[in-house]
N, C-alpha and C positions, 0 to 999 in steps of 0.2 A: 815328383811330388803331386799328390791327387788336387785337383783341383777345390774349390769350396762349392761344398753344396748350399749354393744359396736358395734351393726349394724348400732344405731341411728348415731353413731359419724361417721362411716365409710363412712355411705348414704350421712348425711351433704356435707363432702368433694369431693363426686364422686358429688354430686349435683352442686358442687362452680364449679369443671372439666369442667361440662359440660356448663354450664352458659358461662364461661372462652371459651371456645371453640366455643357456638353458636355467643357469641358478637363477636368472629374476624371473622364470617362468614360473620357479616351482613355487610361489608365492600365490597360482593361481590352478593348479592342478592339486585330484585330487586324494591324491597319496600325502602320505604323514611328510610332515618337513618341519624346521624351527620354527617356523613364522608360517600364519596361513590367513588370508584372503578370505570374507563371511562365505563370498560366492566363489565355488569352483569350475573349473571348463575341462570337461570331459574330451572334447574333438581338441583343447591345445596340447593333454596329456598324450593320447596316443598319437598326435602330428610329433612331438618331440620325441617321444620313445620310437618312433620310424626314422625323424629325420637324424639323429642327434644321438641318440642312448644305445647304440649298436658302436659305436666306432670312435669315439674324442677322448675316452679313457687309455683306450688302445691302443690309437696312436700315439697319444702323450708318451708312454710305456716305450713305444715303438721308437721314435723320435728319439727318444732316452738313449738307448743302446745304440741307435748310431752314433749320437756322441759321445758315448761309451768306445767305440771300435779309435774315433781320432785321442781320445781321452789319454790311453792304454798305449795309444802308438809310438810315444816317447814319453814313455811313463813308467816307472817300477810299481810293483802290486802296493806299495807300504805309500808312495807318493799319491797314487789315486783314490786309496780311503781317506788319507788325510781331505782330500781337496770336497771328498763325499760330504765328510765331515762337514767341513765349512760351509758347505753350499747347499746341506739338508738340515741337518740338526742341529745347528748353529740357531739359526730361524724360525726351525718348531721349537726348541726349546728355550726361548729369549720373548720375540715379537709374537712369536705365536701364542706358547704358555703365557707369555704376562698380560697380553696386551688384545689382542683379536679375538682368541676363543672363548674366554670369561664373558664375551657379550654377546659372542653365540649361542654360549649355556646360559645363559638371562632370557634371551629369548627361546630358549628352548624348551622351560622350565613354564614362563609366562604361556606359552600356547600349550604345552602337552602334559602337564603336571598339574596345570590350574594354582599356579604360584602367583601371590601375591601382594610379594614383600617389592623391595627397593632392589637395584641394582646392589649397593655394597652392602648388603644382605647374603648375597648371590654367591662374594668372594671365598668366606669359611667352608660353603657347601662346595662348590667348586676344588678346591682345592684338597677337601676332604676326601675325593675320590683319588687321590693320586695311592699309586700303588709300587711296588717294587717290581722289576722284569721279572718276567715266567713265562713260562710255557705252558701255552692252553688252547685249544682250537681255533684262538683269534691269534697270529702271528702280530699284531700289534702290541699286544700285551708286553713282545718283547722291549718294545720303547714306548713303555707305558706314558699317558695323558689322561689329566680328569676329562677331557671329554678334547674327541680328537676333531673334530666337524671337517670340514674339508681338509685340514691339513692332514687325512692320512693318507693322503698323495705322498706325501715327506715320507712318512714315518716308511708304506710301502716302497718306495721308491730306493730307499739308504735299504732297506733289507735285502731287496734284490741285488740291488747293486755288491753288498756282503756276503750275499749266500751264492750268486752265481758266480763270481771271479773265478774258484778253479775251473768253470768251464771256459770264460771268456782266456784264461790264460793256456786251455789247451789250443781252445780255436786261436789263438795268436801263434803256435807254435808252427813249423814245417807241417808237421802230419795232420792238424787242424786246419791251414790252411787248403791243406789237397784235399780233404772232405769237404770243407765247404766250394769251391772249386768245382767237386765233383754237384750239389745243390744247385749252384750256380747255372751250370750249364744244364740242367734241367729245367731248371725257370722257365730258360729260352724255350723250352719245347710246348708246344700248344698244352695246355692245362697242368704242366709242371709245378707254376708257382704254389698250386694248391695243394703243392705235397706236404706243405705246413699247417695244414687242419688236421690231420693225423695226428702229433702228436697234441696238440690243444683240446683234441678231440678226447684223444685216450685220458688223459692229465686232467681237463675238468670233468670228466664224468667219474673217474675212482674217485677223485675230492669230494666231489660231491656226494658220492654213495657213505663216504667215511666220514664227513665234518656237514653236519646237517644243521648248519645257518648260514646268514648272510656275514661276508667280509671274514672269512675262514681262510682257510690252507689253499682251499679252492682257488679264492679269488687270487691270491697271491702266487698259487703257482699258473696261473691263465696269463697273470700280468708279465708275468716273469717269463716267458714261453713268450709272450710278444717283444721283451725286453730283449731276449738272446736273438729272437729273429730281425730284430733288426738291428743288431752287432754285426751279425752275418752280411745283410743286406749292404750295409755302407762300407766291407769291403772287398765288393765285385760288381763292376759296372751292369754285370750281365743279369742282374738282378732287378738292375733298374728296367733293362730291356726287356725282359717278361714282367714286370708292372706295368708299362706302357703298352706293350702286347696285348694284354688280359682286363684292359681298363675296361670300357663301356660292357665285355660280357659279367665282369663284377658287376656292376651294378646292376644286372637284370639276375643275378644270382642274390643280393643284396634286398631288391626285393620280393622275387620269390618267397626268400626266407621268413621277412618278417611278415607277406602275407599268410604262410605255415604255421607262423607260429600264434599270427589272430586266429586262425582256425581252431588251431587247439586248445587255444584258451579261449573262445565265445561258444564253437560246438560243440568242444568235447571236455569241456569245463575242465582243464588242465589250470592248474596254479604255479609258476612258472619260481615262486619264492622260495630258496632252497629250505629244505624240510618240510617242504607241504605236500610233497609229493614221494608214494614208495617209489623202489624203482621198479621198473614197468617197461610196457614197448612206447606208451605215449614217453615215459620217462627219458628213453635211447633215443627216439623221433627229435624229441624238443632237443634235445642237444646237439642233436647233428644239424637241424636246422641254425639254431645259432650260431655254431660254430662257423660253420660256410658263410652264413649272412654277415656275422659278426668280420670274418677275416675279409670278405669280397669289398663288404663297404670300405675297410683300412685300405686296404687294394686300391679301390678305384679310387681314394682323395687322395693317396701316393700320386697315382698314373697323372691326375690333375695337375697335382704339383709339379711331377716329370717335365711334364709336356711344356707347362705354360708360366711356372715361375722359378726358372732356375735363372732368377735375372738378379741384376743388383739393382737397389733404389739408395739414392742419399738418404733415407731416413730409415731404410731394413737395421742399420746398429742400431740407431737409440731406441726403434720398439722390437728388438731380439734380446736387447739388454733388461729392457721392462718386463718381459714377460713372468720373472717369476715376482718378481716384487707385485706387479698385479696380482697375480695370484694370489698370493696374501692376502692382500685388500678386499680383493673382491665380494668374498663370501660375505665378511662382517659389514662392508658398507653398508650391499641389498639389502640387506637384515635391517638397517638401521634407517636406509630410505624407506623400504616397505613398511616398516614400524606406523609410520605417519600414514603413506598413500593408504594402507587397506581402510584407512578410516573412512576416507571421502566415499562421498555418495559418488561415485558415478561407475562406467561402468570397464569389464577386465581391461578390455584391448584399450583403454585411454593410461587407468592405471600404471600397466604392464609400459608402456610407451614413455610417462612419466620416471617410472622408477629407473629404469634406462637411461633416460635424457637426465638425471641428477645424479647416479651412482657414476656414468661414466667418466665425464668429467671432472667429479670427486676423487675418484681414485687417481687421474692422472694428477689433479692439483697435489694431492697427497705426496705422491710418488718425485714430482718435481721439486715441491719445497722442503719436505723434510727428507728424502730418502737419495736422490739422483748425485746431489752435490757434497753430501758429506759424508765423510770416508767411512767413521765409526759407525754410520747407520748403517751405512752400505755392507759393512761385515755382518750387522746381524739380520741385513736381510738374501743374505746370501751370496752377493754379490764382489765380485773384486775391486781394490785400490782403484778409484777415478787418478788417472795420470795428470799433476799437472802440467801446465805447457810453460 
């Protein structure tokens, strides 16, 4: 029996950290978002999109499918959706639809629409957008929401997990596992691991020539293409052993990329926003560059994790447990602490540090008294029966 990956559990939560931490940025950068700050910071924008916006969606994705490969391993195809079920859509559709997003769309209505009614004003408008499933070049549509704000982490996340199964159940099979096997032991070879930008490569660039906006087919077959690759990854150790191989030159391919891709967007005035650009050689350029950039960076906070936290701590359960119930939280708190902070006079870096120091331990108080200990909550936030003792 394979042992527990206690890097996986570690990574997940340095991953939720850092998520937690870019969303109270975007209160001060300045690109469109819910909530926005009178003054914006151009050097915090592009420090996040370098240190941050290349790689935490990814791995999230990433991380997913390896616990997808233990999910599966004594699991029938009909017992793992059920558990999907419970652990994605249970949550988007309950705490998320009732309760969280209706005050992301307040706030999102209040800064980008110039609304200036009451929150439950907000409610009939909100809910007005609710639609039936279809199919359209946004694959959320499938599990449709009047407005999805961060939680279409969820919504993507259950579609993958449904649309990739008959792969994941070949690769569970004999003849899947000697293909991956045969992956495997190329890892190990000097710049092997990279043979999985190839197809990331090929998969986001037709998407994006065929679904020309943002949060399309694209992104979903990108995320999903990280999801199966690391099915694959967690199980063969040898995988692990070309992560750890390959670490520190990712990260000088990491940022190679992202200084490629300032190139091309300050000198050759490339727009990186899908549909703003034909396709083109800048067009095949920027996406090769991401692609490597984008996989090297997942790469190397793998190879991090490999090396240095495959350890146990007395408290790794109860914040591996947390992790998604944070997630929930998190987006609407910000929203709710920024609401106040963008008002004060003073200035980003005191704000940004404020909204941090009140949202963080908001959302743990949350999480502990209404969500940790009671079982009924605990289903609709995705979570399993608390055992009692």
């Amino acid at each position: 029996m394979q042992e527990r990956r206690y890097d996986v559990d570690w990574l997940r939560i340095i991953a939720m950290l850092v998520v937690f931490f870019y969303h109270s940025t975007r209160l001060f950068d300045p690109e469109g978002w819910h909530l926005k700050n009178p003054q914006q910071s151009m050097a915090l924008f592009i420090t996040m999109r370098g240190l941050i916006w290349f790689w935490v969606m990814e791995l999230f994705f990433l991380l997913s499918g390896m616990g997808t490969w233990y999910a599966l391993k004594n699991r029938k195809a009909g017992a793992y959706l059920w558990e999907r079920v419970k652990r994605l859509l249970v949550p988007l559709y309950t705490v998320g639809l009732l309760v969280l997003l209706p005050i992301q769309f307040f706030f999102e209505l209040q800064t980008n629409a110039a609304y200036g009614g009451n929150f439950w004003q907000v409610i009939p408008m909100y809910f007005s957008r609710f639609s039936f499933p279809r199919v359209t070049q946004w694959p959320s549509t499938l599990l449709p929401m009047p407005f999805a704000g961060h939680l279409w982490f969820l919504q993507y996340l259950f579609l993958i997990s449904l649309l990739s199964l008959p792969i994941l159940l070949y690769l569970k099979s004999e003849s899947g596992r000697q293909w991956i096997a045969k992956l495997a032991g190329w890892s190990e070879k000097t710049g092997g691991i990279f043979i999985f930008v190839i197809p990331l490569f090929i998969f986001l660039t037709v998407f994006r020539v065929v679904f020309e906006s943002r949060f399309s087919w694209a992104d979903l077959s990108w995320y999903g293409i990280f999801f199966i690759i690391g099915y694959m990854m967690a199980s063969d150790n040898r995988f692990t052993s070309g992560i750890k191989k390959h670490g520190w030159f990712s990260l000088g391919l990491w940022i190679v990329g992202f200084l490629g891709i300032g190139l091309l967007n300050l000198v050759f005035g490339f727009d990186p926003t899908p549909g703003k650009e034909p396709f083109s050689l800048n067009f095949m350029i920027f996406h090769i560059l991401w692609c490597v950039s984008s996989f090297s960076a997942v790469i190397f906070v793998l190879s991090i994790g490999a090396k240095y936290l495959n350890k146990d701590y007395h408290r790794l359960n109860y914040a591996n447990e947390a992790v998604l119930p944070f997630y929930l939280f998190h987006q609407t708190i910000i929203l709710c602490v920024g609401w106040f902070v963008i008002k004060w006079q003073m200035g980003i870096a005191a704000k940004l540090i404020i909204t941090i120091a009140i949202s963080f331990p908001l959302i743990m108080v949350l999480y502990e008294l209404l969500v940790r200990h009671i079982n009924i909550v605990r289903f609709f936030f995705g979570m399993r029966p608390r055992k009692i003792a």
